[in-house]
Each structure stands twice: as C-alpha cells, then as structure tokens.
VOBA-1610 file (N, C-alpha, C; in pm, whole numbers, padded with zeros to 5 digits, always signed):
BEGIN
Unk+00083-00118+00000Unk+00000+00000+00000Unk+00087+00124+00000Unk+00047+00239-00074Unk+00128+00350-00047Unk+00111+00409+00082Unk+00193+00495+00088Unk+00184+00590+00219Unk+00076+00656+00231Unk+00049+00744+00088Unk-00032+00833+00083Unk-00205+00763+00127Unk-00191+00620+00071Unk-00347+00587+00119Unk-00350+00496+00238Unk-00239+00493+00329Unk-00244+00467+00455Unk-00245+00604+00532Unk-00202+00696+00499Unk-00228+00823+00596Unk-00380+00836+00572Unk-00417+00861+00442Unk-00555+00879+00419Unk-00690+00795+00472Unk-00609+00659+00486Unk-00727+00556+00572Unk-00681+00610+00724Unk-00581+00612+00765Unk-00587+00648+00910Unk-00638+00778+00963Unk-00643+00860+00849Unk-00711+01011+00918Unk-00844+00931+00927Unk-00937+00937+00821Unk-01062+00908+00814Unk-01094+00797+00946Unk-00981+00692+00960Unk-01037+00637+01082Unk-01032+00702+01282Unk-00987+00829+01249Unk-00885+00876+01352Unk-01022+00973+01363Unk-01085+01009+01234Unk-01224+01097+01266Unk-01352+01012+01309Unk-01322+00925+01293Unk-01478+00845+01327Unk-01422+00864+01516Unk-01289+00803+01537Unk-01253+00814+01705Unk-01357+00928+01774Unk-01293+01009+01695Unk-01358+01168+01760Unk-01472+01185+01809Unk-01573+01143+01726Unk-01708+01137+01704Unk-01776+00995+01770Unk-01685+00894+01789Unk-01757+00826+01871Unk-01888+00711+01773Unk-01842+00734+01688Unk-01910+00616+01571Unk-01899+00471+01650Unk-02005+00401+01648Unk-02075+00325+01714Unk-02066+00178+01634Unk-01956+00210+01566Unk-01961+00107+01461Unk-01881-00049+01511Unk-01893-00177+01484Unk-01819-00281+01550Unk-01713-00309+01464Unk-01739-00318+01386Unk-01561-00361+01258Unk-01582-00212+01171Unk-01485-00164+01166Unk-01471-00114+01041Unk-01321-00077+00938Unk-01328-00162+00823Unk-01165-00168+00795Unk-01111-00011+00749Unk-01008+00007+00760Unk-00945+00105+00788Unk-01007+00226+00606Unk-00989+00117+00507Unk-00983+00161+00409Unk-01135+00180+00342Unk-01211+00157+00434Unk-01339+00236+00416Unk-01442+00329+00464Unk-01331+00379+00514Unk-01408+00513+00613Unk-01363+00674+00551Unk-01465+00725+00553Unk-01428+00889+00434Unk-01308+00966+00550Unk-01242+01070+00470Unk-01117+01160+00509Unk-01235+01231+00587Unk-01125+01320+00632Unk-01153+01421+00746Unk-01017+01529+00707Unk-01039+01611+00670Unk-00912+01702+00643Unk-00849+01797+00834Unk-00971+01808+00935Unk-00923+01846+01014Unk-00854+01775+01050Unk-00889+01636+01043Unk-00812+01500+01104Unk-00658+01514+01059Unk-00627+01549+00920Unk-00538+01571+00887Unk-00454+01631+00951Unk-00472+01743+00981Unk-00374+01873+01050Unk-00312+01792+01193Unk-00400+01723+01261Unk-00350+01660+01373Unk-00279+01579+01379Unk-00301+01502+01212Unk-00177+01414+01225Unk-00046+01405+01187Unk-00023+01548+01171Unk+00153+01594+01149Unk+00180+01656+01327Unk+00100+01603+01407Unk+00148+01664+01517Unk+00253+01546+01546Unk+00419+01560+01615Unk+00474+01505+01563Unk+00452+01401+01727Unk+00472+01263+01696Unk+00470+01168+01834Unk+00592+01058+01819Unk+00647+01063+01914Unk+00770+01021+01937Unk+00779+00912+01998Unk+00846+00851+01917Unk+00859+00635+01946Unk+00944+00633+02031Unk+00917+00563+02145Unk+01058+00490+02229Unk+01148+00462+02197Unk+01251+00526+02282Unk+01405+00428+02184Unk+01369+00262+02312Unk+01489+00196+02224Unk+01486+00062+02306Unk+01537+00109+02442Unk+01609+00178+02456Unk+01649+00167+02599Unk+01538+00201+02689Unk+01443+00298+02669Unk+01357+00331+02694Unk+01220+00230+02737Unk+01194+00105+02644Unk+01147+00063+02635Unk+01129-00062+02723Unk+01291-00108+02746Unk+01343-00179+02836Unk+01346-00101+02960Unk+01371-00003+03010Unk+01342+00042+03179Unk+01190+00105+03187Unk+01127+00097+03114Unk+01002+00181+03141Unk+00856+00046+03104Unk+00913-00070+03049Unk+00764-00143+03018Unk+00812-00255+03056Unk+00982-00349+02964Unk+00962-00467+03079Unk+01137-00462+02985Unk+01212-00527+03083Unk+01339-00573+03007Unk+01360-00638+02892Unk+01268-00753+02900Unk+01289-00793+02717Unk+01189-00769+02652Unk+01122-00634+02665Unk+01022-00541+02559Unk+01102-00593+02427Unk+01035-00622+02280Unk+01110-00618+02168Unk+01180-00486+02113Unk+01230-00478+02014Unk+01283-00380+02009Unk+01229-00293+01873Unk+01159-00445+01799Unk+01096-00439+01651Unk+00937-00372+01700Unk+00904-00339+01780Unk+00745-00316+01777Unk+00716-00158+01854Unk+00662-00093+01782Unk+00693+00063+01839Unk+00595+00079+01927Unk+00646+00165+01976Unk+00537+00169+02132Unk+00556+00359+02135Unk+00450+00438+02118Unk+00482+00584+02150Unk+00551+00651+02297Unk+00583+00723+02262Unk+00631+00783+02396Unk+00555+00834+02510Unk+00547+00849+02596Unk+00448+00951+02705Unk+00484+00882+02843Unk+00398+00886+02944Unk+00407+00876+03045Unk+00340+00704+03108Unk+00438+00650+03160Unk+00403+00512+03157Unk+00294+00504+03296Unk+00199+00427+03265Unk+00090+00427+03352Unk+00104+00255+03412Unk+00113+00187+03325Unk+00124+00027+03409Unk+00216-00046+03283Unk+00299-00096+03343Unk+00352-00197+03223Unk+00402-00337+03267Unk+00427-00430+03222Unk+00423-00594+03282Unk+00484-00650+03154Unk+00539-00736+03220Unk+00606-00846+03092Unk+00513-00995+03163Unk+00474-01034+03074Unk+00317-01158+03100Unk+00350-01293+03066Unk+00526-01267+03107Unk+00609-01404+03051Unk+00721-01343+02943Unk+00760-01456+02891Unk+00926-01449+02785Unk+00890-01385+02668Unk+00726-01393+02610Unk+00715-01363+02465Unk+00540-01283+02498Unk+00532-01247+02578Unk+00387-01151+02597Unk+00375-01037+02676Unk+00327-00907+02675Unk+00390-00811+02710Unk+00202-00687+02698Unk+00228-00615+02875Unk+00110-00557+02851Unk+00118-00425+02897Unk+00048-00308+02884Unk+00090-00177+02906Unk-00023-00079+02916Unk-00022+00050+02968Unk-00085+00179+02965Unk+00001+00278+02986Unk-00007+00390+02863Unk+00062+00475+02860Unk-00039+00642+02872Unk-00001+00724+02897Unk-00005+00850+02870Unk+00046+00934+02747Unk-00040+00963+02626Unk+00082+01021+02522Unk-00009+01224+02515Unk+00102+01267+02525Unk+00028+01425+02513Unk-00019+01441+02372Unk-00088+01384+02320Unk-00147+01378+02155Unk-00302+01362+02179Unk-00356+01390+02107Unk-00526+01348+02086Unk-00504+01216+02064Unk-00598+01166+02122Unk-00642+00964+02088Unk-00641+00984+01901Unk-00672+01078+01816Unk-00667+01055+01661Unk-00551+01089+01630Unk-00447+01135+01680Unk-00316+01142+01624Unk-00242+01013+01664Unk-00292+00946+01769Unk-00199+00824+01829Unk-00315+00737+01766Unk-00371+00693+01705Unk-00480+00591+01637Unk-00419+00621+01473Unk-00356+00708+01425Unk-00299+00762+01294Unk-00132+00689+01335Unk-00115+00763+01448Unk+00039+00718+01471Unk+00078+00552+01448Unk+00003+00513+01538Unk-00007+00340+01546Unk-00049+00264+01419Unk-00107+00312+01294Unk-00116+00271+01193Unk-00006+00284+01108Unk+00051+00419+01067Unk+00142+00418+00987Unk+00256+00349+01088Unk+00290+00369+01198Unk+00428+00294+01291Unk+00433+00161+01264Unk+00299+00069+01212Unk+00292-00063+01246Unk+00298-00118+01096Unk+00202-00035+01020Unk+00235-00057+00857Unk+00361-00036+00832Unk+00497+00073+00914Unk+00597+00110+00838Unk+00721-00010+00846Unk+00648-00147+00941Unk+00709-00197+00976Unk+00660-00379+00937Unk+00578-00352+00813Unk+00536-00461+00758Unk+00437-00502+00851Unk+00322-00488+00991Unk+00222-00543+01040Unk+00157-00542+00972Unk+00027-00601+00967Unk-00107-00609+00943Unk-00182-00526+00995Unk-00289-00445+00982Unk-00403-00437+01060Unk-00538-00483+01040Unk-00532-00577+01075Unk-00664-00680+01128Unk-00793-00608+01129Unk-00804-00524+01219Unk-00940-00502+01266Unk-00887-00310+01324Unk-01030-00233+01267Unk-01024-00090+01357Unk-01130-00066+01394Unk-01162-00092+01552Unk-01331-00083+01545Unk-01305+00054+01649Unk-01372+00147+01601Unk-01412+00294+01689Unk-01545+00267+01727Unk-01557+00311+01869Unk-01663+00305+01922Unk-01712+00388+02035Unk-01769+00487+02057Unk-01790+00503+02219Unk-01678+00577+02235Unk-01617+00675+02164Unk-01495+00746+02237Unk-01381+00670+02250Unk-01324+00528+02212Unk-01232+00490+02161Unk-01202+00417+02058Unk-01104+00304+02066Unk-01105+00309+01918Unk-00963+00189+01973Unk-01009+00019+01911Unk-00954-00043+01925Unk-00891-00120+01799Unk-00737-00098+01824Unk-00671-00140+01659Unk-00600-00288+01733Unk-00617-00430+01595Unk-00564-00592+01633Unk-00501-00529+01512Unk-00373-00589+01541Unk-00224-00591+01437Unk-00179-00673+01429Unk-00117-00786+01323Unk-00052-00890+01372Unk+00045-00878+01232Unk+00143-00956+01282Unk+00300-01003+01186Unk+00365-01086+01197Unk+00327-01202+01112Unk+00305-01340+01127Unk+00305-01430+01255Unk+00334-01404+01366Unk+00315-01524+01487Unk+00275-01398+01592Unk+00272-01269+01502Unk+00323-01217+01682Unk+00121-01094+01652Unk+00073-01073+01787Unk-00052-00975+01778Unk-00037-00886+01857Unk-00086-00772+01823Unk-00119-00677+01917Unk-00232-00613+01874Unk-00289-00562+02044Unk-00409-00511+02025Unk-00444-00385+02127Unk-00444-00320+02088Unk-00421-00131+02112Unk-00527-00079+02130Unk-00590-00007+02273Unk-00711+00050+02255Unk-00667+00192+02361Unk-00715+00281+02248Unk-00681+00416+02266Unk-00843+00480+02296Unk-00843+00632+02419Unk-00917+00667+02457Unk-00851+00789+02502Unk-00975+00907+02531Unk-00954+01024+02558Unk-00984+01059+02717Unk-00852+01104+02747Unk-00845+01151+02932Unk-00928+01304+02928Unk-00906+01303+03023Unk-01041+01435+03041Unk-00922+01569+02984Unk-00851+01552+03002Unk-00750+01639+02952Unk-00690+01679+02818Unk-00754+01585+02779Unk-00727+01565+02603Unk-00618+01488+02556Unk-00541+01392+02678Unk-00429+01291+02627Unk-00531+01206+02585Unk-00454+01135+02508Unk-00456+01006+02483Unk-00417+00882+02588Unk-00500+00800+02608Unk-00435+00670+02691Unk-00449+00545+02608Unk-00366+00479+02587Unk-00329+00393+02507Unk-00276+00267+02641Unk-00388+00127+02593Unk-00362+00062+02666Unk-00310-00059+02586Unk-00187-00098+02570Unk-00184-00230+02468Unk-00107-00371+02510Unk-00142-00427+02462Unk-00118-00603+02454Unk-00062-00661+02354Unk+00053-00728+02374Unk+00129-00716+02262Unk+00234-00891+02356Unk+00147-01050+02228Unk+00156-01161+02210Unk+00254-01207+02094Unk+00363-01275+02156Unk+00432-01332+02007Unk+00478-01481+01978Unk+00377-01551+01932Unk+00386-01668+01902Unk+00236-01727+01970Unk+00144-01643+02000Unk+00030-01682+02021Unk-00112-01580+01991Unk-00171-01578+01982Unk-00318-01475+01959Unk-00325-01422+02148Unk-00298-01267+02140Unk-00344-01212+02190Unk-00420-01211+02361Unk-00542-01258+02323Unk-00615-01311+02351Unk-00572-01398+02458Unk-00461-01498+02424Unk-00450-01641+02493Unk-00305-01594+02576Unk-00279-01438+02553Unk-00176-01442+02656Unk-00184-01319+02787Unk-00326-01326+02774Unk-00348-01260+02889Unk-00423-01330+03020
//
C-alpha cells in the first residue's frame, strides 16, 4: 500500500474516534477523510528508543514493535514472549490511532481489525506469529491513553 493511502485511511479512521461512531468492525480503508483530522496528524509523536522501552515497560520489551512515547501508567512483561501496558501520550487519541497505523504498517504489520466506538477506538495488528491489540481513549485532559497487549507466538487473547 502506499503511504499516501495509509495516511488517508488512518485520518478518516482517527475521525470516526472523535465522534464516537458506534460502529463494530470497520476496515481502515473504508471510512471517508476528514481534512481536520489531517492537520493533527503531522502533530509530531515520538517512538521509544529501546532503551527506553526496556526500563520503562519490561526488560525484554522487543525492540521491533513501536510503542509511542508519554508517560508510563502500568507496564508488565506476561512471561518471555507476551507483554502488557498503559501509557499517557500528550497527543489526541486521533493522532496516536494515525500514529499506530502508519508505525505498524511502516514496519510490515497487518491491521486486522479498527473498530471505533464510544470514544475509543480499538486497533488488532498482527506479523506473522506475533498480535497486538491497542485501545486508545480520551483523558479528560485531552491525552490520549493507550492501553496495549502485545503476544508473540500466540493470539493475543490467549496471553493474557
């Protein structure tokens, strides 16, 4: 896929967040643009370095799977190959729901599933053995909280 129509599916899905669309699946690449959506998503959000990643979520965090920056709220390693988290990022939940798409596409994932619903907005990613599943929401403050789960060599699901 190009860039240009992965930014363009992730704004449009980053506007339904906003609004709270009530919808249960909806794939990324069929939801209309939002040009305000746009503007928010050159706000710039900043990936963990590994070192970072390792003292702030769990020591053998991977190093291949981006995780945004902000303020760490809970993080756990759920064993050798499963790994779970809540972060704080100073971004709107639609710039970090934009962020986490192009970060995960830029890195050959999948995205499975983007269901917005209710003021958040839950993205399943997977790349070949390994899943994650990301559900972003708005603090009264206007961060973003991003809570994710992130399985490798099993579904998700079965490693929590």
């Amino acid at each position: 896929m190009s860039r240009r129509f992965i930014l363009a599916a992730s704004c449009a899905l980053a506007s339904l967040c906003l609004v709270g669309c009530a919808a249960t699946s909806v794939p990324a690449t069929s939801v209309p643009s939002n040009p305000a959506t746009k503007a928010e998503a050159r706000v710039e959000i900043r990936p963990m370095t590994l070192a970072e990643k390792r003292d702030f979520l769990a020591p053998n965090f991977l190093a291949e799977v981006p995780v945004p920056f902000g303020e760490v709220v809970r993080a756990k390693a759920q064993g050798p190959d499963a790994w779970d988290y809540e972060i704080l990022v100073a971004n709107s939940p639609a710039a970090v729901v934009i962020w986490y798409m192009e970060a995960y596409s830029g890195r050959e994932w999948t995205v499975e599933q983007a269901t917005p619903t209710d003021g958040l907005t839950t993205l399943t990613l997977t790349k070949n053995a390994a899943e994650a599943r990301v559900t972003i929401t708005r603090e009264a403050d206007g961060r973003a909280r991003v809570s994710g789960v992130l399985g490798v060599g099993a579904p998700v699901l079965q490693t929590q």
